[in-house]
C-alpha positions in Angstrom: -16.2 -16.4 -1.5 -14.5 -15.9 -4.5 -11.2 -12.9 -4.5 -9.3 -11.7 -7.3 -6.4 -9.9 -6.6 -4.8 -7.8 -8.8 -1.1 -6.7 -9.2 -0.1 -10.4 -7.2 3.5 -10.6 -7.7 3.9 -7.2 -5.9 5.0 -7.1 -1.8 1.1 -6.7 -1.0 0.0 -9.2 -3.6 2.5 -11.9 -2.0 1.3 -10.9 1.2 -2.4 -12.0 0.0 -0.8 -15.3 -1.3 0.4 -15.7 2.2 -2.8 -15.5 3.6 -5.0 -17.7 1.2 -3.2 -20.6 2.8 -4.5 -19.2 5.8 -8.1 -18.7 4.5 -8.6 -22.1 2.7 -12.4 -21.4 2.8 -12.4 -18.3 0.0 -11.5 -19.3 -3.8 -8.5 -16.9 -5.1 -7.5 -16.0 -8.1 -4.3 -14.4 -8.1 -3.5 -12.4 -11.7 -0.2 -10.2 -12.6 -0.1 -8.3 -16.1 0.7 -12.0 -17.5 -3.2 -13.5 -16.7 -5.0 -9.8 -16.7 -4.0 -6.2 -18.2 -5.7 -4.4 -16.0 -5.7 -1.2 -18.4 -7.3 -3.1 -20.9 -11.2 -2.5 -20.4 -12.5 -5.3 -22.7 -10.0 -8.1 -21.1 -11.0 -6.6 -17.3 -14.7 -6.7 -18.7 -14.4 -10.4 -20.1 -12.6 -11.9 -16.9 -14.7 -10.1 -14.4 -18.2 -11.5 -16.5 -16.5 -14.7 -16.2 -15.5 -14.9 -12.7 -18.6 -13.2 -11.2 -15.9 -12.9 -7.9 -16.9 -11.9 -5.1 -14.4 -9.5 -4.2 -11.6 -7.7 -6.4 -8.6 -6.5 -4.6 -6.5 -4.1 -6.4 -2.5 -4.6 -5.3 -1.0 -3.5 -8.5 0.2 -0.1 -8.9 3.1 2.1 -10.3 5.2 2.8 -7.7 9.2 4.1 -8.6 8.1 7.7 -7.5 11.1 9.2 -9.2 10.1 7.7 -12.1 7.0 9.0 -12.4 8.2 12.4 -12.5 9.4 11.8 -16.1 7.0 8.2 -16.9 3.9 10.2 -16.3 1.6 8.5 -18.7 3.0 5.0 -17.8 2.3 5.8 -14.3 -1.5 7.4 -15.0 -2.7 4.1 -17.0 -1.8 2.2 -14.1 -2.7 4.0 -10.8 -5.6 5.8 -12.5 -6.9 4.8 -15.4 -6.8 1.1 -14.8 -8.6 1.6 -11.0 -11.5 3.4 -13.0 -11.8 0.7 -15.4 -11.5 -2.5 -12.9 -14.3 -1.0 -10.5 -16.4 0.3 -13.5 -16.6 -3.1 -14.2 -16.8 -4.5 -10.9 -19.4 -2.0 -10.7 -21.1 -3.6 -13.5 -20.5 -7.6 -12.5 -21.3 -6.8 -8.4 -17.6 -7.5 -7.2 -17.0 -5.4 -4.5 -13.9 -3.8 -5.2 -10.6 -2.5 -2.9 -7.9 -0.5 -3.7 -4.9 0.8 -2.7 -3.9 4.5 -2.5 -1.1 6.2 -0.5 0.0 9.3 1.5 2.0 11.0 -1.6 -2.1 12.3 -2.4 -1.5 14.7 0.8 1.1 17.8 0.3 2.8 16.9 4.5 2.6 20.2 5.5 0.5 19.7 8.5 1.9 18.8 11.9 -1.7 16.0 12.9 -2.1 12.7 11.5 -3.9 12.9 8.1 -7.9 12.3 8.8 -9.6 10.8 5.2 -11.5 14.3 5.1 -8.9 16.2 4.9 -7.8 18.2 1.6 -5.8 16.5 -0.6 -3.3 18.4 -2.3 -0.4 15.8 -3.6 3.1 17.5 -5.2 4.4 14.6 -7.4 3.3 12.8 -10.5 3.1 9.5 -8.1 0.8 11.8 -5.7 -1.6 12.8 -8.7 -1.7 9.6 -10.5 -2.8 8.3 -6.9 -5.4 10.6 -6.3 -6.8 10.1 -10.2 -7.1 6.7 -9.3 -9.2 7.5 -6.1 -11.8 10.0 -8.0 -11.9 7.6 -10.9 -13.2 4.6 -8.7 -15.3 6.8 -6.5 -17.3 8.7 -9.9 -18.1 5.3 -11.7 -18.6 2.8 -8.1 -20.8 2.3 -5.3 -19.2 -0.9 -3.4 -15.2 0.0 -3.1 -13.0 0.5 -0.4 -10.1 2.8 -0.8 -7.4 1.9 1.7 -4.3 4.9 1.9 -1.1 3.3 3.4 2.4 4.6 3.9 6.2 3.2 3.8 5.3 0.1 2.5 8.1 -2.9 3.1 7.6 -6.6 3.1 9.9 -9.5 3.2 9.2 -9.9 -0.3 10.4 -7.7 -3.4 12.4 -4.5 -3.1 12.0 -1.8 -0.4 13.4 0.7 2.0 13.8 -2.4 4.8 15.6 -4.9 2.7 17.7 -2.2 0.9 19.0 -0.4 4.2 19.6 -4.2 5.4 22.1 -4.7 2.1 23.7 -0.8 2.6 24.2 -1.4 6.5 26.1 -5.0 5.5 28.6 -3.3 2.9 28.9 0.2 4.3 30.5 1.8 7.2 28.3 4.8 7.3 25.1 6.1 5.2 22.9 9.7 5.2 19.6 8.8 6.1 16.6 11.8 6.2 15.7 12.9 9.3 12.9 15.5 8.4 10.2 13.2 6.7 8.0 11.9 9.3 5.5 9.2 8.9 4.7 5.5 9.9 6.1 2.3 8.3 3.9 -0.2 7.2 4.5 -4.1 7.3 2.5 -5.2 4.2 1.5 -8.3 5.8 -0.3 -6.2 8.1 -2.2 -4.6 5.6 -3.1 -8.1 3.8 -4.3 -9.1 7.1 -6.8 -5.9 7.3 -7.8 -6.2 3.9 -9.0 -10.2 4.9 -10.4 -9.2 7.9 -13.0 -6.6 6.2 -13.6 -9.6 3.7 -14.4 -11.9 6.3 -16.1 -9.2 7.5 -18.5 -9.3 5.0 -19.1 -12.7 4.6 -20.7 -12.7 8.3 -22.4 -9.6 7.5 -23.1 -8.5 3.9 -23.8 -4.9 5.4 -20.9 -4.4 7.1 -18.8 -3.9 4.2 -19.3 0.4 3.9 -17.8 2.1 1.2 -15.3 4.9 1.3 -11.6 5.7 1.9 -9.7 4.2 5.0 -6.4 5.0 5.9 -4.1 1.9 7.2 -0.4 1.9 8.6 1.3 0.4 11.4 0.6 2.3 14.9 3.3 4.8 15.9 5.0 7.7 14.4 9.4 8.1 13.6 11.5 9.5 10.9 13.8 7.5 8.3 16.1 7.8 10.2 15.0 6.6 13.2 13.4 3.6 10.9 17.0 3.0 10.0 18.2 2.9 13.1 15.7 0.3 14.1 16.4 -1.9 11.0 19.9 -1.8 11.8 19.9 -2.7 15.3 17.4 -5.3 14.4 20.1 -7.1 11.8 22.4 -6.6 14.8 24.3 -4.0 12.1 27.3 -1.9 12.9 27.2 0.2 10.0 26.6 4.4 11.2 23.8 6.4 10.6 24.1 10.0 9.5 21.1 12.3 9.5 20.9 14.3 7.3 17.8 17.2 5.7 15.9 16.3 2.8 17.7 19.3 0.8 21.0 17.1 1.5 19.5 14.6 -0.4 17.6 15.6 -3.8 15.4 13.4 -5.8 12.8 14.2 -8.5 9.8 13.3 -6.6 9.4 16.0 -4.1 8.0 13.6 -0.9 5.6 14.8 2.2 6.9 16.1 5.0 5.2 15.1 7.5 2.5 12.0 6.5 1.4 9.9 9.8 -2.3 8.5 9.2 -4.8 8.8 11.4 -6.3 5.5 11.9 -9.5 5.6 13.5 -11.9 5.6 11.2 -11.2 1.4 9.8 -10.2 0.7 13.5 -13.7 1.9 13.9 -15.6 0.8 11.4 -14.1 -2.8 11.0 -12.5 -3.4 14.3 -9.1 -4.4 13.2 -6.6 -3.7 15.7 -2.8 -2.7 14.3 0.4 -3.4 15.3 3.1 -0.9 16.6 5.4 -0.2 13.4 8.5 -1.4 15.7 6.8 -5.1 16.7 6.3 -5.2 12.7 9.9 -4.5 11.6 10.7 -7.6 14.3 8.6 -9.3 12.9 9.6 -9.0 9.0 13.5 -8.8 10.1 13.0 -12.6 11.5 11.5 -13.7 8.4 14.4 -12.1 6.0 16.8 -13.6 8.5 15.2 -17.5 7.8 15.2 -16.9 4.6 18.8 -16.6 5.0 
């Protein structure tokens, strides 16, 4: 089969890279805004007609939530208008297309895991650019998966994992959230899902069903306690404070409370997921060879 992925150069578009070398029987074509500006609707248009892929998987996305607070146009182009013009015209060139959304669409004032069904109602810029994105694809396509994930780190690019890693070397102590609780998610994990409902549908062209999915790692913690794993995992000294989100202001207000429940693609495609914890070990060993 032939893949295009989208936003390559990212933590899950390096992830995918790591894969193809796995999965030596699909063709990939791996673009960044150098080979394809996605918000462009005639260059998204041409490539697609040329391609005629198979399978268009969507990795790039604006994603400094602060940012967005005050960046709000940059940040709709990318995580809304340019989903609605890649799976218009995947739409148009039959290249079944997959995205990736995120938590920030729900408001984490609930106290159960997040079902896809259940109201959206997101309080950032990030959050509302996101959900955009999700109507956009799902009012102009009928072959798209939509896959929500959470806490995204990788042992590629920046994140929350590699940037506690560098505090807990050169600090003593830091103030880490306690009141935000959710579920990590190793981006290679995600990669790994996204290839196996690929796969998937090379076997069987009808198993590939259309809608939204939600994907993290298995398990539930806090920052904090996400810290304290990623410390003890570098064997790092360095204390950990908690501390309330109100100690600690930024300008993208974020969910609560924003664990995903997971049933419905464990269902639907079978994939079994890791426990966030057996992830972070995982990823941790890898930043540690790099070394």
């Amino acid at each position: 089969m032939k893949i295009i992925i989208t936003g390559s150069n990212g933590q899950l578009g390096n992830e995918m890279r790591v894969l193809a070398t796995k999965n030596n029987q699909h063709n990939f074509i791996f673009t960044d805004v150098a080979e394809l500006d996605i918000t462009d609707e005639n260059a998204v248009s041409e490539f697609l007609k040329s391609q005629q892929a198979d399978f268009l998987v969507n990795c790039a996305a604006y994603t400094d939530v602060n940012k967005a607070e005050s960046d709000t146009e940059k940040a709709r182009l990318i995580n809304a208008i340019a989903p609605s013009i890649l799976a218009k015209n995947c739409q148009k060139y039959n290249t079944k297309f997959i995205h990736i959304s995120t938590d920030y669409v729900f408001d984490g004032k609930t106290y159960t895991p997040y079902q896809e069904i259940d109201k959206t109602s997101p309080e950032s810029a990030y959050g509302l650019t996101k959900l955009d994105g999700e109507h956009a694809i799902i009012s102009v396509s009928e072959n798209y998966v939509i896959i929500r994930t959470a806490w995204l780190y990788s042992s590629f690019g920046k994140n929350f994992v590699k940037t506690m890693a560098t505090l807990g070397k050169s600090k003593q102590e830091i103030n880490v959230v306690f009141d935000q609780i959710g579920t990590p998610t190793y981006a290679a994990d995600l990669a790994s899902a996204i290839m196996e409902i690929i796969n998937k549908t090379e076997q069987n062209p009808e198993s590939f069903k259309s809608g939204i999915y939600h994907f993290s790692n298995e398990g539930v913690c806090s920052w904090y306690d996400f810290t304290i794993a990623i410390m003890q995992q570098f064997n790092l000294n360095c204390k950990i404070n908690p501390i309330h989100t109100s100690e600690y202001p930024t300008q993208a207000k974020r969910p609560a409370y924003s664990v995903l429940d997971k049933t419905k693609i464990k269902t639907e495609y079978g994939i079994s997921i890791p426990h966030w914890y057996e992830s972070l070990k995982k990823c941790v060993q890898l930043l540690k060879e790099e070394k």
